[in-house]
C-alpha positions in Angstrom: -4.6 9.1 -31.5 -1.7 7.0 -30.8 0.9 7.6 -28.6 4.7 5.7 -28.4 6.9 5.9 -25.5 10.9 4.2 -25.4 12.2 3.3 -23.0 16.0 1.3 -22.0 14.6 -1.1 -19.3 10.9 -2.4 -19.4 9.6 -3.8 -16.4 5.9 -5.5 -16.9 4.9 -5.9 -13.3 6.7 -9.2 -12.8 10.0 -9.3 -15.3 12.4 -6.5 -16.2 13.0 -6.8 -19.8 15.3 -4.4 -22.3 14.5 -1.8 -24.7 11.1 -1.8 -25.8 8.5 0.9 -27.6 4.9 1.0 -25.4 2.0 2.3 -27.9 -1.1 3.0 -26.1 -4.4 4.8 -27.7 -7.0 6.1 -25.7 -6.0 5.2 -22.0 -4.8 1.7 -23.1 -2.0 -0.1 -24.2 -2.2 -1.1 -28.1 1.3 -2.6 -28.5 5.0 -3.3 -26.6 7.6 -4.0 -29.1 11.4 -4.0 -29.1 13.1 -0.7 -29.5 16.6 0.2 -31.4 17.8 3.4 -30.7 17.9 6.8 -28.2 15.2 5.4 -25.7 13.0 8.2 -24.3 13.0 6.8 -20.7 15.7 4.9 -18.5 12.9 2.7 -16.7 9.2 1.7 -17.5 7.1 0.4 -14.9 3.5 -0.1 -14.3 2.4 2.8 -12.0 2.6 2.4 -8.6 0.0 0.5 -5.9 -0.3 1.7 -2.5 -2.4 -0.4 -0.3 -1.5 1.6 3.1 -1.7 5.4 2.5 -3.7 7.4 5.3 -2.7 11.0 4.0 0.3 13.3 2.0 1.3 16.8 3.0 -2.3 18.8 4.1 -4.5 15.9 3.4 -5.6 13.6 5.9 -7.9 10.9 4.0 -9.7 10.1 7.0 -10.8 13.9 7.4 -11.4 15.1 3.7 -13.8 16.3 1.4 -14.1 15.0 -1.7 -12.8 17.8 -3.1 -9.9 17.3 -1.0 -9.2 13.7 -2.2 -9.4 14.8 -5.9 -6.7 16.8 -4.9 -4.5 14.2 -3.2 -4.9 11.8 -5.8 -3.8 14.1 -8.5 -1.3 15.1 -6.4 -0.7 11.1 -6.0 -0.2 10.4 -9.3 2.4 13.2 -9.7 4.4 11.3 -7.6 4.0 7.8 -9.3 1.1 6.2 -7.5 -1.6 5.9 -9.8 -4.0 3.5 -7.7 -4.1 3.4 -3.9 -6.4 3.0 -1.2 -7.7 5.1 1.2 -6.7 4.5 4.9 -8.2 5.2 7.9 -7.2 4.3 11.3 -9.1 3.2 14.9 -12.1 5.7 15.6 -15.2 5.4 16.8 -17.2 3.2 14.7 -19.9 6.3 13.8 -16.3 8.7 12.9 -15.6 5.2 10.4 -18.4 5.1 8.4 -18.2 8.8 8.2 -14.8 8.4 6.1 -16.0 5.4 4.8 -19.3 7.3 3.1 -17.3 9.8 2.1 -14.3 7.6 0.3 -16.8 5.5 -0.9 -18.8 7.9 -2.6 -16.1 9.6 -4.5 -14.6 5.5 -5.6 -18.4 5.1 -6.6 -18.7 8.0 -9.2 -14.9 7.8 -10.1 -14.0 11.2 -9.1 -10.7 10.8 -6.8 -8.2 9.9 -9.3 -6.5 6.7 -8.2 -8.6 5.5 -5.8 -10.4 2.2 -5.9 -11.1 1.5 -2.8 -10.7 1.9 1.1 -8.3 0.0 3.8 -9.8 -0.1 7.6 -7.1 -0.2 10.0 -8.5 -0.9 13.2 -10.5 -0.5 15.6 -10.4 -4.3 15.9 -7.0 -4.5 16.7 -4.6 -6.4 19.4 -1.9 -6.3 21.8 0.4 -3.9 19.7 -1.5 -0.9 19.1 1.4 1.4 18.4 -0.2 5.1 17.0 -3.5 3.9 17.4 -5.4 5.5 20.5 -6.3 1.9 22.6 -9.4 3.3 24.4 -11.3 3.2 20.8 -9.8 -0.7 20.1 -12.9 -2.7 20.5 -14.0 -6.2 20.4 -14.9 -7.2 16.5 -18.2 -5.9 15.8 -19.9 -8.4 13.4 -22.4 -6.0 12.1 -20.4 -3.2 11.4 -18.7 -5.3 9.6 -22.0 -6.4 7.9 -22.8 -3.3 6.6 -19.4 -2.4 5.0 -19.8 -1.0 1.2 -18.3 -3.2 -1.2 -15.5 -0.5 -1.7 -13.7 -1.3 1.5 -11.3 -3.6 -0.3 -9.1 -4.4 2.9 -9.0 -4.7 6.7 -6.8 -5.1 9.5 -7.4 -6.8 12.8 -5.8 -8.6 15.0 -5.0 -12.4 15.5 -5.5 -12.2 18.8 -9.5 -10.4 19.0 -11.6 -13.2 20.9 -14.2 -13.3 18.2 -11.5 -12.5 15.5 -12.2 -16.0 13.2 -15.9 -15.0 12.6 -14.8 -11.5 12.1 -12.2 -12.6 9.2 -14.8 -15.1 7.5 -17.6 -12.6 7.4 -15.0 -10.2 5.5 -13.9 -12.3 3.1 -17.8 -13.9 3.1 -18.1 -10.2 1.6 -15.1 -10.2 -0.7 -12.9 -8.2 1.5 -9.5 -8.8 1.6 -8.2 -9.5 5.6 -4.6 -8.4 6.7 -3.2 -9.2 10.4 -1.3 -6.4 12.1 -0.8 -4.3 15.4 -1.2 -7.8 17.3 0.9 -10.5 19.1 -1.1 -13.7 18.6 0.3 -17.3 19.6 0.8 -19.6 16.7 -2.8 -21.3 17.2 -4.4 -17.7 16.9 -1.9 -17.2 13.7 -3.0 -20.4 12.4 -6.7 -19.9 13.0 -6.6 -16.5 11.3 -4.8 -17.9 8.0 -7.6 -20.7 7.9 -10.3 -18.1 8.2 -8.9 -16.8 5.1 -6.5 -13.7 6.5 -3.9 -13.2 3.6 -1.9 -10.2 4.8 0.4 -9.7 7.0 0.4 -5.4 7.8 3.6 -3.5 8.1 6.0 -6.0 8.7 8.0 -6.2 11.9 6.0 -2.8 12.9 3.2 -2.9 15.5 3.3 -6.1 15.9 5.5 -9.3 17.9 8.7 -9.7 16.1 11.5 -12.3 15.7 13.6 -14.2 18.6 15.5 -17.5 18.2 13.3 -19.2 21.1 9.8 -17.4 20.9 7.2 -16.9 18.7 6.5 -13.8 17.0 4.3 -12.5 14.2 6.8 -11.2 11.9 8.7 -14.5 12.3 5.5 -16.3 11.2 4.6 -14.3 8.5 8.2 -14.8 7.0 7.9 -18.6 7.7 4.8 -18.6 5.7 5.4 -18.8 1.9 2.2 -17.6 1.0 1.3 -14.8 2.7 1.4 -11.4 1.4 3.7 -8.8 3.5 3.0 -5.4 3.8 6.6 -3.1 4.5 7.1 0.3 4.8 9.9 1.2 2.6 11.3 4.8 4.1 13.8 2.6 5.7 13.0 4.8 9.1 9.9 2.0 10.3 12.2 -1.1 9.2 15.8 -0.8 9.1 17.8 -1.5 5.5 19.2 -4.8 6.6 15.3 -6.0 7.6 14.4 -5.1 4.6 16.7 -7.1 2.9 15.9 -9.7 5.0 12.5 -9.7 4.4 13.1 -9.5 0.4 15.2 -12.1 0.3 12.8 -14.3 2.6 9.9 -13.5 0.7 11.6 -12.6 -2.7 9.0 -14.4 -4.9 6.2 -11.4 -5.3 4.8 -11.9 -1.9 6.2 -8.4 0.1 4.1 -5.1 -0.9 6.0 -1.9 -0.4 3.4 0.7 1.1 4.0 3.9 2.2 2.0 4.4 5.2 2.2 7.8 4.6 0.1 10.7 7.0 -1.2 14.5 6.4 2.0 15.5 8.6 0.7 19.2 8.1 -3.0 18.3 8.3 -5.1 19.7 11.2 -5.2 16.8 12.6 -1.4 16.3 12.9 -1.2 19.7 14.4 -4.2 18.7 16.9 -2.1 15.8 17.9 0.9 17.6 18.1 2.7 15.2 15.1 6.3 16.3 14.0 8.4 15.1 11.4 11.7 14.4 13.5 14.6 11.8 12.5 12.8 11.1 8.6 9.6 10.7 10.2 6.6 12.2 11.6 5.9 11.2 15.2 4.0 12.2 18.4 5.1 13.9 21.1 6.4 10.9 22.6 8.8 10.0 19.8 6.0 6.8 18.3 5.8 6.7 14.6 3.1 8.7 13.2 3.1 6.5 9.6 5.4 7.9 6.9 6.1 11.1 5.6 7.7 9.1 2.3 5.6 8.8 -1.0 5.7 5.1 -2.4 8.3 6.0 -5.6 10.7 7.2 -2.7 10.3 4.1 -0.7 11.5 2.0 -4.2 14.3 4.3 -4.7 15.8 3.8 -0.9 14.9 0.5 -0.8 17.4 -0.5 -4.0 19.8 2.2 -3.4 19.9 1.6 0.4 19.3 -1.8 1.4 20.6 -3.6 -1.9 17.4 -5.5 -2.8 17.5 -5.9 -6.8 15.1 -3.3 -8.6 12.8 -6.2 -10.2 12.2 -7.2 -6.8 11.3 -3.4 -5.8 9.1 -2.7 -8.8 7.2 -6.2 -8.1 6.3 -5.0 -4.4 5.0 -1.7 -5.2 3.1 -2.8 -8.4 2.3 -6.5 -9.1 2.2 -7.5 -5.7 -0.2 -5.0 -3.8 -2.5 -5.3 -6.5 -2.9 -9.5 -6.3 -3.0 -9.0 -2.7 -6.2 -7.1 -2.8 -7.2 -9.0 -6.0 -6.9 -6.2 -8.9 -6.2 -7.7 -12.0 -6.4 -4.4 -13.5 -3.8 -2.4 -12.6 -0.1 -3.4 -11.4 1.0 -5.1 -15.1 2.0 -3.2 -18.4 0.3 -5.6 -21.1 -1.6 -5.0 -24.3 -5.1 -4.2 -23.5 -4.1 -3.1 -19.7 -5.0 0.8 -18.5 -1.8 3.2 -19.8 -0.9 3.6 -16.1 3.1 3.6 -15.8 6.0 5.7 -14.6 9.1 6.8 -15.8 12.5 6.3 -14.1 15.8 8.1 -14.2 18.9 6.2 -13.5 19.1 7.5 -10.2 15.4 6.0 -9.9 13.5 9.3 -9.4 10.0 9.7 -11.2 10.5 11.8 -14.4 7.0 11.2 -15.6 3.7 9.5 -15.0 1.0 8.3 -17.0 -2.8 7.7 -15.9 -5.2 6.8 -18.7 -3.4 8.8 -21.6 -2.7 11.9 -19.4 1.0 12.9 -19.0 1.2 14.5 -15.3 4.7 15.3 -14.9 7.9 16.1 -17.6 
């Protein structure tokens, strides 16, 4: 059965183009034509690629079944993210593989919708540890890492771990992509982590050494450097709407990733830890960010609407770019033959609808 969707504006993961008619039969896309006439859709765009998403609402990925994680997929791709990776944050290494089993399992026999893999942030972290509890940061543990599933698609560490170079080659020895983040490295330790084959850069200007006119600082490195792939959480609460800009109009050329660092703000393990969602954001006690309480389409809408950067430029970090950064060529680009994942967008940029393989979840 064959399927056609209009639309005004067609954004393929890289270009916005004008009206055009996307035909898809059984999960995939069959044709994308021009269209003349009353367009069904304002916007259509790839669905959305979160590489940094811990949790939504009462689900904490680190914590849940896999029941649960069905659920918080589907309830995922409601919102416009149809692929995204699990996160988990610094534990002990045995409370790791735990999640890690878990997620991995589910990825394995395809039953969390969305979900191709797992990002491991931490426990091999640095000088900026920010959330993350720094009596369970630990040196890098080389056979841990060994024994990592070939699910675990990303990790972060930091520049500055004494043993960090071995650490980095051994990940990407195992086809895991590396991202630096909650650390202050000097430039040699920057430059020694790129070498090793870090690509990533996590949550730009957050947790980590920033930008001054007569030091050095890993966000002003990462910006420097052209090729390097910048995560950025796009609630506009982390990173204010002018660095935003900044960083878009640094790094403009498919090279920043919107994430959403979201949490499970009313998990059981927010409440254990006494998180709160004060001033757009959940936080501890303290008033330190807690990750995001925004879901990835959100982060698009503000980021255009708020801090001015042009709408391809959006779409591109939160679909073509995430997904080259961890190396999926399969998702992230609307082309013939590609998965029939995309979103609908009103003109106000709110999801309206959202395709996964054929299935309409929303409208």
């Amino acid at each position: 059965m064959s399927v056609v969707v209009t639309c005004e504006h067609f954004f393929d993961g890289v270009t916005m183009h004008g009206a055009r008619r996307v035909t898809y039969e059984n999960g995939a896309i069959v044709a994308i034509e021009p269209f003349d006439g009353i367009p069904d859709h304002h916007v259509i765009s790839p669905g959305f690629v979160d590489i940094q998403m811990n949790g939504f609402e009462q689900w904490d990925v680190a914590r849940s079944s896999a029941l649960e994680l069905r659920d918080l997929g589907n309830r995922l791709q409601e919102l416009g993210t149809t692929t995204w990776l699990g996160t988990i944050t610094t534990a002990p290494l045995d409370s790791l593989s735990r999640s890690i089993t878990t997620i991995d399992t589910g990825v394995a026999r395809d039953e969390i919708p969305g979900c191709v893999g797992i990002h491991v942030e931490g426990p091999f972290l640095g000088a900026a540890p920010g959330a993350h509890n720094p009596s369970w940061i630990i040196p890098v543990d080389k056979g841990w890492i060994q024994q990592l599933p070939a699910n675990v698609r990303l990790v972060t560490l930091a520049a500055e771990q004494e043993d960090v170079v071995a650490g980095i080659s051994l990940l990407r020895e195992k086809g895991i992509a590396v991202s630096i983040g909650h650390s202050r490295p000097n430039v040699d330790q920057w430059k020694q982590a790129r070498e090793a084959g870090a690509t990533l850069v996590t949550h730009l200007f957050n947790g980590m050494s920033g930008i001054h006119h007569r030091e050095e600082g890993l966000a002003l490195m990462a910006l420097n450097d052209r090729d390097v792939f910048t995560g950025l959480i796009g609630d506009l609460v982390h990173v204010s709407p002018e660095a935003v800009l900044l960083a878009f109009t640094v790094k403009g050329d498919g090279r920043v990733c919107l994430v959403s660092d979201t949490v499970g703000w009313s998990s059981s393990w927010a409440q254990k830890r006494d998180i709160e969602i004060r001033d757009g954001s959940p936080r501890l006690p303290n008033g330190t960010l807690a990750g995001s309480s925004t879901s990835l389409a959100e982060c698009v809408r503000r980021v255009v609407t708020l801090a001015g950067v042009p709408l391809e430029q959006a779409l591109r970090a939160a679909t073509s770019a995430p997904a080259d950064a961890i190396g999926l060529s399969s998702v992230g680009r609307l082309s013939i033959g590609q998965p029939a994942d995309f979103v609908a967008l009103d003109n106000l940029l709110y999801v309206t609808r959202t395709w996964s393989r054929l299935v309409s979840l929303r409208g």
